[in-house]
N, C-alpha and C positions, 0 to 999 in steps of 0.2 A: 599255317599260311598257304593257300592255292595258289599254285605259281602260273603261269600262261607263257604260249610262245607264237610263234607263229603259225602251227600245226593247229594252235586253237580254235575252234568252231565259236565264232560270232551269232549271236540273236540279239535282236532290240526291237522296243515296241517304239512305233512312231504315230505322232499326233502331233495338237495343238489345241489343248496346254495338254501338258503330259504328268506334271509333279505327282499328281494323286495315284497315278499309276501303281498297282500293287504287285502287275506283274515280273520287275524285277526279283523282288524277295522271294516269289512265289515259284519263279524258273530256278531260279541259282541256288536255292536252298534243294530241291530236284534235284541239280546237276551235280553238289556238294554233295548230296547225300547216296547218288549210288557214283562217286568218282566220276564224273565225264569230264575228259574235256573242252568245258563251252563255258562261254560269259554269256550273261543274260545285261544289256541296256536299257534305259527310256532314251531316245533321243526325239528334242522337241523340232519338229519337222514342217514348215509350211512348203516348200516346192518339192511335191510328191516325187513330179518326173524328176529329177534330179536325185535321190535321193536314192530309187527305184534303179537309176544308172550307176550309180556308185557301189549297192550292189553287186548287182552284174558286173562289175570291174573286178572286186575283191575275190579272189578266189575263197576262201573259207568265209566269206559270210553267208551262213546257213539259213536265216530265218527268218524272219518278222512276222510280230505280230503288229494288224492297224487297228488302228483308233480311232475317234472323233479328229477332226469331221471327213477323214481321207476314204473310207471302208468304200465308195465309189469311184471315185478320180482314181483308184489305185489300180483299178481293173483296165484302163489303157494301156498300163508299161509292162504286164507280165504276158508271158505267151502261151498260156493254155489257163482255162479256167474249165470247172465242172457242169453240166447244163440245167443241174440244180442250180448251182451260184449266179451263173448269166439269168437269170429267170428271178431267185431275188433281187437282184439287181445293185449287192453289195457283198465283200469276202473281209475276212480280218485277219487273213494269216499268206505267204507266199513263202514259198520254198524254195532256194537253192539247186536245183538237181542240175548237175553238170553245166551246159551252156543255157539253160533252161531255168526259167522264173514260172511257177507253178501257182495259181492263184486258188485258194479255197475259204470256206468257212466250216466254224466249227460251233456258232453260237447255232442254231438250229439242231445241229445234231448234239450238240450240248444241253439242250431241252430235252427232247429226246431220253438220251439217256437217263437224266433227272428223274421223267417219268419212268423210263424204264424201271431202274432203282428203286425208288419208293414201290413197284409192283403192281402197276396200276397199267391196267388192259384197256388200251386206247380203240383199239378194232371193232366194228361195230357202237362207237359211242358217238355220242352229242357235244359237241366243242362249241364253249362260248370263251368268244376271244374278244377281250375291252382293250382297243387301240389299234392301228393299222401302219407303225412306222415301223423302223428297220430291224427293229427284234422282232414285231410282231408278221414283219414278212421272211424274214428269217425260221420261225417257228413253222408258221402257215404252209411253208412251199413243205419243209421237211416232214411234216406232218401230212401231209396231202399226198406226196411221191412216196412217202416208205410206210405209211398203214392204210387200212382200210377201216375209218372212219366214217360213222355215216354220214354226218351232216358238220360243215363247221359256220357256224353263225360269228362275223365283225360285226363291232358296232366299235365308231369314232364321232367324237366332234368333228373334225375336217373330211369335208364329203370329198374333198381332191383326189385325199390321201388312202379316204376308202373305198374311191371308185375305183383308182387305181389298180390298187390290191385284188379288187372283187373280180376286176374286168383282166391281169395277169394269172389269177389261179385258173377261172374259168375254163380261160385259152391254154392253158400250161399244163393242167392234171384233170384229171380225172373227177373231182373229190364234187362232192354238192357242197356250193357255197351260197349263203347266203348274209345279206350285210342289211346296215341300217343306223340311222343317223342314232349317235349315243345320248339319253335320255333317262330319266329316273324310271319312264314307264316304257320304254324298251328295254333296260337292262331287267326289270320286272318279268316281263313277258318271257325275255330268253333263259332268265332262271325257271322257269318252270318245269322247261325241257329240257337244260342243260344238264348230262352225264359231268361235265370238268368245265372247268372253269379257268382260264388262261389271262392273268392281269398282265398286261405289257403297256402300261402309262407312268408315268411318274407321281400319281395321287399316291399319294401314302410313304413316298421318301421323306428321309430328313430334308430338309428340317418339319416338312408338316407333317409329321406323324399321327394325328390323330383324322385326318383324313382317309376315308373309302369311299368305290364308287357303288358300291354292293351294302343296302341296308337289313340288317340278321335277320331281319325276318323273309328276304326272301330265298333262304338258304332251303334246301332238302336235304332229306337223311342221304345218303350213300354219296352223296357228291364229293369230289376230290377238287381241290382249291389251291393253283398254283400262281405264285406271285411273283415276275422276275425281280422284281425290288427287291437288293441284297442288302441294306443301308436306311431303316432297322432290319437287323434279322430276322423280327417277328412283327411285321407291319400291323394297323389295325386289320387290314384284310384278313390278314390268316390268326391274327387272334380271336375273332369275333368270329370265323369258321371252328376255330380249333375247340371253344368253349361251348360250342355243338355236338362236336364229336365226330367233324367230317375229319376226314385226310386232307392234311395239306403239305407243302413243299416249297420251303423258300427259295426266294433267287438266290440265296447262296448258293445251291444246288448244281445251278445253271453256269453260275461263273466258273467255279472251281471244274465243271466237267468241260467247259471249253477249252479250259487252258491244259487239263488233264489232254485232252487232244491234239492239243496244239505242240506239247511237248513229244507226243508219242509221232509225231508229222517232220519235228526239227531234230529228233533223236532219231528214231527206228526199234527204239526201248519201250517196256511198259511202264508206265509214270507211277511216279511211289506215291497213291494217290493221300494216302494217312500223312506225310509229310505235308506236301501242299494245300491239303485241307485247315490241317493245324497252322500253318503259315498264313492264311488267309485270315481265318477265326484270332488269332493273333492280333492283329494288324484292326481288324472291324469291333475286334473289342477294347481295343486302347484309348 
């Protein structure tokens, strides 16, 4: 039995709703497994600023991670954010440090690595990105600021959402970007040229699994196929790549390496990343 005291270092993820939340088991099985002192919470949360102050009151409360729908509104109460993050224009994690509330993200650089891992050389390539909301500007800024990419191509149904995005990288980075309203015969065209393939839409979750926006034949040899849909593990997208013979990389990937970061941000330790992996796999296959 892990006992706590006051010395104890506090983390909880806050949202609304929160139950589904996995990152409980997924922190404190971490903190159980190499000894730390720290609890991992969900607390369901709708008055951010409040919540944000209470915080800041607590002297040992070290961490948070945010959720839906706060990863915006959260970015008012902390006092230093990264100018990658202000430029997404959303964070999912805030740190503790002395009198100090630290705002970051780690879904971006948690793609990132994904890619890195699987081995796949982004520099110099062709990125086609399907959808323009907060993961997919999340990926975008990170991919744009830390390689050299040649070309990244969006395409969205919501032209708001992908002018938006098109008209902040622009001004923001360096990267060639180009966008375009998402279509059976734009998604066409941009396979042609596409080096990687970046799905960030919700087509192909549970429960519609047999949904894609990507029809097999417009796939090519060498191209690498990542899906942040964690929920199937093996969406149709990436099995009807897979039975190709491209590379692909599911959003498991992606999840498991954000919170792998966000542990190593509320600790200062390296995350038992084989613990938390199997904890998650655990949980998405029950």
């Amino acid at each position: 039995m892990r006992t706590y005291s006051y010395k104890t270092q506090i983390c909880a993820v806050i949202g609304n709703p929160i139950a589904h939340s996995l990152s409980p088991a997924i922190h404190n099985a971490a903190f159980e497994f190499l000894d730390l002192d720290f609890i991992y919470l969900a607390c369901p949360v709708q008055n951010v600023k409040d919540a944000l102050a209470g915080m800041r009151a607590i002297e040992n409360f070290r961490g948070l991670s945010v959720t839906i729908p706060h990863k915006t509104e959260v970015m008012k109460y902390v006092d230093d954010i990264a100018a990658v993050d202000r430029n997404i224009g959303s964070i999912n994690t805030v740190i503790h440090e002395q009198d100090k509330l630290i705002g970051l993200g780690t879904d971006g650089s948690g793609a990132l690595k994904a890619l890195a891992e699987s081995g796949v050389d982004i520099d110099g390539k062709s990125i086609l990105m399907l959808g323009a909301g907060g993961a997919a500007r999340a990926i975008a800024f990170t991919l744009a600021q830390k390689t050299t990419l040649r070309e990244l191509s969006i395409l969205d149904v919501n032209d708001a959402l992908l002018q938006g995005l098109t008209t902040d990288l622009t001004t923001g980075t360096d990267a060639v970007i180009k966008s375009g309203s998402l279509t059976e015969d734009t998604v066409a065209a941009a396979m042609a040229i596409a080096d990687i393939i970046i799905h960030c839409t919700p087509v192909g979750m549970h429960p519609n699994v047999d949904a894609s926006l990507i029809a097999p034949q417009s796939f090519r040899p060498e191209q690498v196929v990542f899906d942040i849909v964690y929920n199937p593990l093996e969406t149709k997208l990436l099995a009807d790549a897979k039975s190709l013979g491209l590379k692909i990389i599911p959003g498991v990937e992606m999840f498991i390496n954000q919170a792998v970061l966000q542990f190593e941000q509320f600790t200062g330790v390296d995350a038992p990343v084989d613990v938390m992996r199997r904890v998650v796999m655990e949980h998405l296959a029950a």
